[in-house]
Every structure is written in structure tokens, then in C-alpha cells.
C-alpha positions in Angstrom: -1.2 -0.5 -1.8 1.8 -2.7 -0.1 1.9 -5.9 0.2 0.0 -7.8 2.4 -3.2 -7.8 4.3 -4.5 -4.2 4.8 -7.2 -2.8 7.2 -10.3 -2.2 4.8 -10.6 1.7 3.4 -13.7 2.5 4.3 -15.8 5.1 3.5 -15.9 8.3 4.9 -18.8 8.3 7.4 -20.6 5.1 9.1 -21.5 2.3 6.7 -25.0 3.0 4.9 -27.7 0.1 4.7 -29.1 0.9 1.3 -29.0 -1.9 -1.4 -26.8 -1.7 -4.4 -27.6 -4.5 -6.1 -30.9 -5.5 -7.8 -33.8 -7.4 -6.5 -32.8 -10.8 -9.0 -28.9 -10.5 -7.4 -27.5 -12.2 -4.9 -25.5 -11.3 -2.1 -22.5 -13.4 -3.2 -22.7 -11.9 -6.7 -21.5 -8.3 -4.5 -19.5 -10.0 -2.6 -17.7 -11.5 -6.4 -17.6 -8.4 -7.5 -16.6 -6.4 -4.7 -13.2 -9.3 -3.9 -12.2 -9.2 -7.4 -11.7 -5.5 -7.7 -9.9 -5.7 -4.5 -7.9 -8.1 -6.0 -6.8 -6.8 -8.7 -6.0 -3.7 -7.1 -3.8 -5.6 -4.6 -2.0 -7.9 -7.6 -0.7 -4.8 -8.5 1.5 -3.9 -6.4 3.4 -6.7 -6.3 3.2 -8.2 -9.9 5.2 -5.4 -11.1 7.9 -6.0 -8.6 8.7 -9.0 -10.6 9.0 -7.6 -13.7 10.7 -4.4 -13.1 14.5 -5.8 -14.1 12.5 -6.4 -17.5 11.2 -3.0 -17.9 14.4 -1.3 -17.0 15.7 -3.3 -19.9 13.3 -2.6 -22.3 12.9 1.0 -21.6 16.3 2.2 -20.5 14.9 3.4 -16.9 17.3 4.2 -14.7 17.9 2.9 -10.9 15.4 6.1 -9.9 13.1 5.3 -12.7 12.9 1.8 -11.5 11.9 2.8 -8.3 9.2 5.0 -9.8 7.3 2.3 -11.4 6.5 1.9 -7.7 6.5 5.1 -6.0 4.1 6.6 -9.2 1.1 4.1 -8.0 1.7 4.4 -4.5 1.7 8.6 -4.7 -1.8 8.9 -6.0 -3.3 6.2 -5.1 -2.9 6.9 -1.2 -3.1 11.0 -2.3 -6.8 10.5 -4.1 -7.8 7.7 -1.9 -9.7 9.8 0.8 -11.9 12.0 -2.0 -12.5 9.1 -4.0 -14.0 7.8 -0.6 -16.2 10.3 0.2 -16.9 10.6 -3.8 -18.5 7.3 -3.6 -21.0 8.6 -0.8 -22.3 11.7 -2.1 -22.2 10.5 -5.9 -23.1 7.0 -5.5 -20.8 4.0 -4.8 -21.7 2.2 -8.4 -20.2 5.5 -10.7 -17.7 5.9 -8.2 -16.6 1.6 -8.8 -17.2 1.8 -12.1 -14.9 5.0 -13.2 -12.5 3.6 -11.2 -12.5 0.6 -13.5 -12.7 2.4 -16.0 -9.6 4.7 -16.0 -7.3 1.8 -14.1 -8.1 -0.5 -16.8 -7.2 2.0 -19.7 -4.1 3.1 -17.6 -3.2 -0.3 -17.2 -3.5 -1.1 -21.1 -1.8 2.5 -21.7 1.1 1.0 -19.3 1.4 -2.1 -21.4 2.1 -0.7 -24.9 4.2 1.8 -23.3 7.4 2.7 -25.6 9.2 4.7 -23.5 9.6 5.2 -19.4 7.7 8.6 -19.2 4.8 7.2 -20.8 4.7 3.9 -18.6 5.5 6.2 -15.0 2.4 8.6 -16.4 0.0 5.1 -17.1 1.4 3.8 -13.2 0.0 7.1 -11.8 -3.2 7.2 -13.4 -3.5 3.3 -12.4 -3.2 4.9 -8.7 -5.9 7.0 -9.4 -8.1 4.1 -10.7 -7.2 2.0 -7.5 -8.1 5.2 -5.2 -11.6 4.8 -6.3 -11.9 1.2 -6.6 -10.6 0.1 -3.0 -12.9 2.2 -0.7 -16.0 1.8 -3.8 -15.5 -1.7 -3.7 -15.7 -1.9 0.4 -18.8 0.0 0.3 -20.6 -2.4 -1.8 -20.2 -4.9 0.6 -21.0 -2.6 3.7 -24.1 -1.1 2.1 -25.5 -4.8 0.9 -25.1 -7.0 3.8 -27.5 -5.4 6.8 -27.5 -8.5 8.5 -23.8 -7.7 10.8 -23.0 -11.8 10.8 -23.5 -11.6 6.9 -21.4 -8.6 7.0 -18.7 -9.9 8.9 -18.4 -13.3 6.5 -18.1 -10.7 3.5 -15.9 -8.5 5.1 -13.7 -11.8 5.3 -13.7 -12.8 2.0 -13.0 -9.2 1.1 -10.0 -9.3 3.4 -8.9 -12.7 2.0 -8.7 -11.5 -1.0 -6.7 -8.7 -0.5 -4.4 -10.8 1.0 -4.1 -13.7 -1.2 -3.0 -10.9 -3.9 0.2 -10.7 -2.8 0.6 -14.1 -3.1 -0.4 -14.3 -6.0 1.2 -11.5 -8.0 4.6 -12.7 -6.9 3.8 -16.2 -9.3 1.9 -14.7 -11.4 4.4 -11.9 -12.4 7.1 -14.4 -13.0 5.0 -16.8 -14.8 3.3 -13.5 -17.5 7.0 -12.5 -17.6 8.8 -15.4 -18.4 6.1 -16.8 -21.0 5.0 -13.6 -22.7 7.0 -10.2 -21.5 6.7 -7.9 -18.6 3.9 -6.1 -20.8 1.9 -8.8 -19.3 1.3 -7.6 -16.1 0.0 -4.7 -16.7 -2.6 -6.0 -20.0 -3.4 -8.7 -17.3 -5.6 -6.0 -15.6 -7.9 -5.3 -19.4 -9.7 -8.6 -19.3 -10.4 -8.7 -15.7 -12.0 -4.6 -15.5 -13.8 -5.1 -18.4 -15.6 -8.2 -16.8 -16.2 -6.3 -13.8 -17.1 -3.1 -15.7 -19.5 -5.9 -17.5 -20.4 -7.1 -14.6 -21.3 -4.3 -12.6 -23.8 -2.9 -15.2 -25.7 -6.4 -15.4 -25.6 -6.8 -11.3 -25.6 -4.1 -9.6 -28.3 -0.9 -9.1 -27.5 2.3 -9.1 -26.9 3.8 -5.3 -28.9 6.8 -4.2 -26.2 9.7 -4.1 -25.9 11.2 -0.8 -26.3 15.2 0.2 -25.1 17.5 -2.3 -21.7 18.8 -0.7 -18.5 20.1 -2.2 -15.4 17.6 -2.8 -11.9 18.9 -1.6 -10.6 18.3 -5.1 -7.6 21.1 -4.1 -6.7 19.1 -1.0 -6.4 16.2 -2.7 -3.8 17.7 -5.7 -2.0 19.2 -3.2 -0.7 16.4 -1.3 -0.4 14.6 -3.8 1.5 17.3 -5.4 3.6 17.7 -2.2 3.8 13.9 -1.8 5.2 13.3 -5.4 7.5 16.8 -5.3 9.1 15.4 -2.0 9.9 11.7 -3.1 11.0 13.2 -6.3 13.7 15.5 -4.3 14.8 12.8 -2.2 15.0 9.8 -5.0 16.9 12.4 -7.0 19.8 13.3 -4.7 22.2 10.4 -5.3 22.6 11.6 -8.8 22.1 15.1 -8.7 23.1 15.6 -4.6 21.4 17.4 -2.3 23.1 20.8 -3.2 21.7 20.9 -6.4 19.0 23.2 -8.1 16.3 20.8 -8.7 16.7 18.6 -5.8 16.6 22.0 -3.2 13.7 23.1 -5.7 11.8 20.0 -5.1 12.2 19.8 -1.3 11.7 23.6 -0.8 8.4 23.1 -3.1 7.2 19.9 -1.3 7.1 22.2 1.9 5.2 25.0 0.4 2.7 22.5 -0.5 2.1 20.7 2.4 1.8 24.6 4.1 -0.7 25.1 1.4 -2.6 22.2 1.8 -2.6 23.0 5.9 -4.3 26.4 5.3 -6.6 25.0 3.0 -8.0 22.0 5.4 -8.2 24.9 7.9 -10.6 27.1 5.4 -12.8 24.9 3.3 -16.3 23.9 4.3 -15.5 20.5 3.6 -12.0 18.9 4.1 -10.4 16.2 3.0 -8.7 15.4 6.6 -10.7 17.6 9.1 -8.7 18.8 11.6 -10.6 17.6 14.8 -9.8 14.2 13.6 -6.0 14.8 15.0 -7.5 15.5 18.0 -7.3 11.9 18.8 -3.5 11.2 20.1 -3.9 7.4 19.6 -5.2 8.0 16.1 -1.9 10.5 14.9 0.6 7.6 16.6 -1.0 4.6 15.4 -0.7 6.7 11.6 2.6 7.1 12.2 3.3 3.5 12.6 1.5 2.7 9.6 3.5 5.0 7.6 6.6 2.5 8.9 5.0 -0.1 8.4 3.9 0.7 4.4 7.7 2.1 4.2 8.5 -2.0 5.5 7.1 -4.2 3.5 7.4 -2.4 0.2 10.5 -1.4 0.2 11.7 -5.0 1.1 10.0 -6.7 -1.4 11.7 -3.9 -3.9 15.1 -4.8 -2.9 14.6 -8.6 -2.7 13.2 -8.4 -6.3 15.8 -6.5 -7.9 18.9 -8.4 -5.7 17.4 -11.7 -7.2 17.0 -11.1 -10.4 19.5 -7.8 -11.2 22.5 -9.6 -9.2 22.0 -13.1 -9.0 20.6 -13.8 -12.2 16.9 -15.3 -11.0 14.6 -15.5 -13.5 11.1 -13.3 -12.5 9.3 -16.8 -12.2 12.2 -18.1 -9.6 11.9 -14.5 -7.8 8.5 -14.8 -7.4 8.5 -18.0 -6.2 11.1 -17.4 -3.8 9.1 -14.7 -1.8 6.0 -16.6 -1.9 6.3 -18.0 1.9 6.8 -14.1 3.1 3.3 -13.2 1.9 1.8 -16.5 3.1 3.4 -15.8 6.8 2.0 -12.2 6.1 -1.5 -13.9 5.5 -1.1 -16.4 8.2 -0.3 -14.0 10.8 -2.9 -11.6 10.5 -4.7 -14.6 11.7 -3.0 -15.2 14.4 -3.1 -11.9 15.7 -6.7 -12.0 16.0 -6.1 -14.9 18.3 -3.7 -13.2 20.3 -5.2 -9.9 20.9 -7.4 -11.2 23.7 -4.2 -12.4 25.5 -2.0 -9.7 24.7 -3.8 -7.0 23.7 -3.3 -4.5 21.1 0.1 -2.2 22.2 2.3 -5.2 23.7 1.5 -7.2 20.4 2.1 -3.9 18.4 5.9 -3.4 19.7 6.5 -7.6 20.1 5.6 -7.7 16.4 8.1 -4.1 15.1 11.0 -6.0 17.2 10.2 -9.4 15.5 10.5 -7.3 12.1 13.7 -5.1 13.1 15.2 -9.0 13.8 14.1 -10.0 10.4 15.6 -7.2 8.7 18.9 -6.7 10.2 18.9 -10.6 9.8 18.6 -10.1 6.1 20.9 -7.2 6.2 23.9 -9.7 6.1 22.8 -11.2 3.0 26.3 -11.9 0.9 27.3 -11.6 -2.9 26.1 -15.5 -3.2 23.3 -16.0 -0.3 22.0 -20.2 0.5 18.5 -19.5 0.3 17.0 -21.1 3.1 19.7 -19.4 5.3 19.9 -15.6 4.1 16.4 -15.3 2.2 13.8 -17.6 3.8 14.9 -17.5 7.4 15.4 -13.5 7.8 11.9 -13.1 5.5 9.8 -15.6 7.4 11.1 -13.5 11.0 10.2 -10.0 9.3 6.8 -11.3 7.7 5.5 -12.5 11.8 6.5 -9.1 12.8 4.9 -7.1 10.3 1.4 -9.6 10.3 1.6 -8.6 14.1 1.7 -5.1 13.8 -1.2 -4.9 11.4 -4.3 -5.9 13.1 -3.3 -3.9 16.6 -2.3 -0.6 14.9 -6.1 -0.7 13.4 -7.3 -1.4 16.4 -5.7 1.4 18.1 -6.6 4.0 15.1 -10.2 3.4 15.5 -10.4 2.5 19.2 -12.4 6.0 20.6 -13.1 7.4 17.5 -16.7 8.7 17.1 -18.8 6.3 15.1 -19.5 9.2 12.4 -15.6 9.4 11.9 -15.1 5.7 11.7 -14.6 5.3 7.9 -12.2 8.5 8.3 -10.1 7.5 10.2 -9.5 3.5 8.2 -8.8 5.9 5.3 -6.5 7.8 6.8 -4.9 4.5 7.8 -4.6 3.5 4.3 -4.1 6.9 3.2 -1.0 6.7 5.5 0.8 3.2 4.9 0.3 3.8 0.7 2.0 7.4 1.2 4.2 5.6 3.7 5.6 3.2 1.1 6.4 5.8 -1.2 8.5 8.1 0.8 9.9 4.9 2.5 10.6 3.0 -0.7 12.3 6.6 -2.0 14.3 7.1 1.6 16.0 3.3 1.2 16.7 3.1 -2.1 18.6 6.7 -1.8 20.8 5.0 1.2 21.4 2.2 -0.7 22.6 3.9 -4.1 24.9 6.4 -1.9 26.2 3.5 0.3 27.2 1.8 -3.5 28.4 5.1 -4.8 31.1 6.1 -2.1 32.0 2.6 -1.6 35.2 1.6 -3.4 37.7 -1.0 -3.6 35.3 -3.5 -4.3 33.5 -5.4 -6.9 30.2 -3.5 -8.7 27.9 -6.4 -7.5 30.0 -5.8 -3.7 29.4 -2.3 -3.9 25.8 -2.7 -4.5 25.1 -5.5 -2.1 26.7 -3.5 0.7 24.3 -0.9 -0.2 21.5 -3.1 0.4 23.3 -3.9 3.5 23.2 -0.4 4.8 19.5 0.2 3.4 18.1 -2.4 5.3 19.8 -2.2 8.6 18.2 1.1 7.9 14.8 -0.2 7.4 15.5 -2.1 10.8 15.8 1.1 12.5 12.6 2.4 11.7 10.8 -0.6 13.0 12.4 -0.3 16.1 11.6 3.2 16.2 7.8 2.1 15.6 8.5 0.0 18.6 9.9 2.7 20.6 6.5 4.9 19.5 4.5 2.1 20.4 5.8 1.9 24.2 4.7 5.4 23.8 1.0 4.1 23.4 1.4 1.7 26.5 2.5 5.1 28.4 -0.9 6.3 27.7 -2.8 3.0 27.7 -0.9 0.9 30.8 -3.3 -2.0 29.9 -2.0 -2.3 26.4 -5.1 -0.8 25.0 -8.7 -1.9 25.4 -9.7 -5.4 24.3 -10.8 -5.6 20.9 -13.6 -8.4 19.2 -11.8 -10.3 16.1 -12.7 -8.4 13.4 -11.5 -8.8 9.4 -8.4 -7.1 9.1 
């Protein structure tokens, strides 16, 4: 998952008002339970930002491997994410939550005594995996508790706090785990906390009633997964193999067939992961699109402010994680805001004022030299991008569920999240390929030049696409010359 605040995955099909906890529990017990797994599913994805100058270090990974510690969680977590959704509803939330603790908890311990990079990429995926199950589960313990809407709405908060606060908090914690222990740290981290949920879980909360016996796309889910991973594997591998070359024409050329696999399936099976009547919803397809920007945004900037820090100027993980604290906060902060706003401005003009406050940010942080003043070339271009992306997230939910029949509600948030995870992948793949050809073929200058001016290109780049989300959003206001229909403040 990105960083930042994320609209809530929830489950496929409309919230269900059965109990899953036991007649002795409390509500806020759930509601414990349910923000801590979010948690922890947020922290990590940014406390292994920090660490990764360590882990190249201690495992010999290469730039492309570096990248992969990121890519590898992203891939299946957002690939799985839909089917461990519906899992939860036809084999009951509580197996569903607890065998995603289960396996992200061993994959995070497997991660952590991790002697070499192929062993540490393979934990990272499977740590996807364990977050696809966890994220939408631990939603739908909230949803399926709380029948009271108020009471639903105050734990859908907290929910949503906590998500948010994660990124926070994985940027200090990261540096502090890697600076006092080793970079090992942040992935045992995650033991302790899954076995006290896994502990907890058991104690708290009943087992839910499984829901009508119908089949699971498991092939739809490999497959685009497959194609997701085969596709950022051919791009991230074309600055040192080039494009010409066998395995980088074999992965693209396979990433297709996939993806036209995976169409013809969706189009035969009784049940499908993405049904196609779901597209059928122009709003819905534009407002994924955006998303997929959006997740592209924010994680492949915190990846290159991470590595600039600490591979080129020498930051310790603790200073680096300090130093990027105030983006997440504005990221937290503005969500808020944009609740506030939406009444006045409504969902599409807030949408493109946000992507153009984020382009700003990033081509302001594009000019960031060999040896940057902080406040001028980090914390100013940061602060702008961080408003633009917190304005972009609550409107482009808004507009993927706006007109969307009730029944396909929890579809189409997953696709959402489905779409900013995958998003960041194939984002985070694209820039970091710009930037490591800008360095290659730039000569006459200093290594730490070279790269730098890669970064330069990357993220002037990365501005593009935000303006390009813009440009898609003034699509939207074509269709919608209100700026979309006005929307109650809802957790984002």
C-alpha cells in the first residue's frame, strides 16, 4: 500500500450486519484489533524505504533489486487484494484475518533472517499476500460489528487514522530499528505485533458465518499478478539489459499475453474477479486511472527521497526518516481538509486543483542539487506535493463510487485499491528506469551529478503524470459540469 491515507478496501458486496465478535467483547476491542492490523500493514510500506541503503549493503542487491524490495509487496498485494476480499465473505472474515496474519507474520520473520536478496524479494511478496487478506478482512470486522451507522462512522475513523498515522510512523520508526539494531528490524518488527493479534483474535473475536458457497477466481488473480510482476520486471530490467534484449522483449511480450489471458477468462468464469459490467461506469474507469497516478506519486517519491538522502548525502536512516516526517503529516492533514472543502468545491475542481498542486511540488523538487538546504529543496517542494496529493484522495473516491449500484459498492473501493498498489509498482518501476538511463548516458560529470540529474529527469517525469491526471480530470468536469455531485464527509 503507498503511503498515506487510502480509501478503505472494502469488501466485495454491501457491508453485512452479522457480529464477529463474542457476546463478553466490546466494540472497541474490534475496533483494536481491526486498526492495528491496518497498521501494520500500512508501516510497511514505508519502514522499509528507510532501510533499503542497508539491505543493498548487506545483501549485494543491485539498483533494480533495490527497487524490488518495493515493487515485490506492492505486485501481490494489490494483485490478491480483490479475491482475498471476496474470500473473507464466502469463507468467513475471522479465517480470512487470521491467515493473513498468519503468512505476513512468517513472511515477515522469513524477510528478516534473509541471507541473500532472492530469499528477502520471495518473503516481500508473500508479505503482499498476507497484507491482501488483512486489509479488506480487517475493514470488514469493523463493517460487520458496528450496525449502529454513527458507531460505524467513529470506527471507520479510527480505522482511517490509523492507516494514516502509519506512514508517519514507519518513517521514525525505520530509522530508529535501523540505526539501533539493523535493517533486519523492520521486518522482525511485524512477529510480535501478528502474533498478539493472531492471540488476540482467537480470545475476541467469533467465528463469522461463511457466506454462499461460490467459486473464487483463483486463475484471475495469478494471472495479473503474473502479468503485473512479468511487466515491471521487463521495464525495471531494460537499463541494464536494454530494451532489445531477450529477456526484457520476453517479459513484455509475456506481460501482454497474460493480461489477454486474464481478459478472456473474466469474460468466461461464473464468477470473476473484476466483472466486466463494472467498467461500464465511465466515472469509475477514469477515477482508477487517476489512482493508478496517484499510487505511481507518492511511492515513487518517497523511494527516491530515501535513497538520495541516505545513498548520496550520507543521512543516517534515523535523519531520513525524520526528514520526511512533515510530508506524511500534510498527507494526513489534508485529507482532512478535503472533507471540508468538498462542499465548496466539489469533488472534480478539487481533484485537478490538488494533481496541479502536486506537478508544482514535484517539478519544484526536481531542482534539487548535489548539496540541497533542507528547508529550501526538501521541505518546501514536499510540503506543496503532499497538499496536492491529500487533495486528490478523498474526490477521486468519491467519484469511483458516486453511481455505483449499492451491491457493487465494496467492488468498486477494491478496485480503487487494487489500482493505486498496482499503480505504485509499475510507477515506481517506470521512474526509477528514467532515472538510471538519464545517469547512464549522462557524461562529463561527477557519479553523484550523474545520478542526481537522473533524479532530476525522473521527477520532472513524475510531474508530468500528475498533470496528465489533471488533464483526465477536466475530462470528468466535461461529463460532470457541476464538478460532480456533492458528497457527505465520509472517512477516507
Amino acid at each position: 500500500m503507498s503511503a498515506g491515507p487510502s480509501a478503505p478496501p472494502a469488501s466485495v458486496g454491501p457491508p453485512v450486519a452479522d457480529s464477529v465478535r463474542r457476546p463478553h467483547v466490546s466494540l472497541a476491542a474490534v475496533v483494536a484489533i481491526a486498526c492495528t492490523a491496518q497498521f501494520m500493514v500500512v508501516l510497511d510500506t514505508t519502514i522499509v524505504n528507510v532501510a533499503l541503503p542497508d539491505m543493498r549493503r548487506a545483501l549485494g542487491l543491485s539498483v533494480a533489486d533495490q527497487q524490488w524490495v518495493i515493487t515485490a509487496y506492492l505486485v501481490t498485494f494489490g494483485g490478491f487484494l480483490l479475491l482475498a476480499a471476496r474470500a473473507g465473505d464466502l469463507l468467513g472474515r475471522r479465517l480470512i484475518f487470521q491467515l493473513g496474519l498468519i503468512v505476513f507474520s512468517l513472511a515477515s520473520l522469513a524477510g528478516g533472517l534473509a541471507q541473500n536478496g532472492e530469499t528477502l524479494l520471495a518473503a516481500r511478496a508473500v508479505q503482499g499476500l498476507g497484507a491482501a487478506a488483512l486489509a479488506p478482512a480487517s475493514l470488514s470486522l469493523i463493517t460487520a460489528s458496528h450496525t449502529d451507522p454513527d458507531e460505524r462512522t467513529r470506527a471507520l475513523s479510527r480505522w482511517s487514522a490509523a492507516a494514516s498515522s502509519a506512514g508517519a510512523a514507519g518513517m521514525v520508526l525505520g530509522g530508529v530499528l535501523t540505526d539501533a539494531l539493523s535493517w533486519r528490524w523492520v521486518l522482525f518488527v511485524n512477529v510480535p505485533i501478528g502474533v498478539g493479534l493472531l492471540l488476540a483474535s482467537v480470545r475476541l473475536l467469533a467465528p463469522s458465518h461463511p457466506g454462499p458457497r461460490r467459486r473464487l477466481d483463483y486463475p484471475g488473480a495469478v494471472i495479473v499478478t503474473a502479468a503485473t510482476a512479468a511487466l515491471v520486471f521487463g521495464i525495471s530490467r531494460a537499463t541494464q539489459s536494454g530494451w532489445g534484449s531477450v529477456e526484457v522483449i520476453a517479459a513484455l511480450v509475456g506481460a501482454a499475453v497474460l493480461l489477454v489471458l486474464f481478459t478472456l477468462i473474466e469474460v468466461r468464469v461464473a464468477e470473476p474477479l473484476i466483472p466486466p459490467s463494472i467498467y461500464r461506469h465511465p466515472t469509475l474507469r477514469i477515477a482508477n486511472l487517476i489512482t493508478a497516478v496517484l499510487g505511481a506519486l507518492m511511492t515513487s517519491t518517497i523511494f527516491f527521497l530515501s535513497v538520495y538522502q541516505q545513498q548520496l548525502l550520507g543521512y543516517s536512516p534515523l535523519r531520513t526518516g525524520l526528514s520526511l516526517i512533515p510530508w506524511t503529516l500534510v498527507l494526513v492533514a489534508g485529507t482532512f481538509a478535503a472533507r471540508r472543502l468538498m462542499p465548496l468545491l466539489r469533488p472534480v475542481p478539487l481533484l485537478v486543483v490538488g494533481s496541479l498542486f502536486t506537478a508544482a511540488g514535484l517539478a519544484w523538487l526536481a531542482w534539487v542539487p548535489d548539496r540541497p538546504a533542507y528547508l529550501v529543496h526538501v521541505l518546501g517542494p514536499t510540503l506543496v506535493a503532499g497538499v496536492g496529493m491529500s487533495l486528490v484522495v478523498l474526490p477521486v473516491t468519491v467519484l469511483a463510487t458516486s453511481g455505483v449500484a449499492p451491491t457493487e459498492a465494496g467492488l468498486a473501493s477494491g478496485l480503487l485499491n487494487m489500482g493505486r498498489q498496482i499503480g505504485g509498482a509499475l510507477g515506481l518501476a517506470v521512474l526509477v528506469t528514467v532515472a538510471a538511463t538519464v545517469t547512464a548516458h549522462t557524461h562529463g560529470r561527477s557519479a553523484v551529478a550523474a545520478t542526481v540529474h537522473g533524479y532530476h529527469v525522473a521527477l520532472l517525469a513524475a510531474a508530468a503524470l500528475s498533470l496528465v491526471a489533471a488533464a483526465t480530470g477536466l475530462l470528468l468536469l466535461r461529463r460532470h459540469p457541476s464538478g460532480g455531485e456533492r458528497h457527505p464527509a465520509s472517512p477516507a
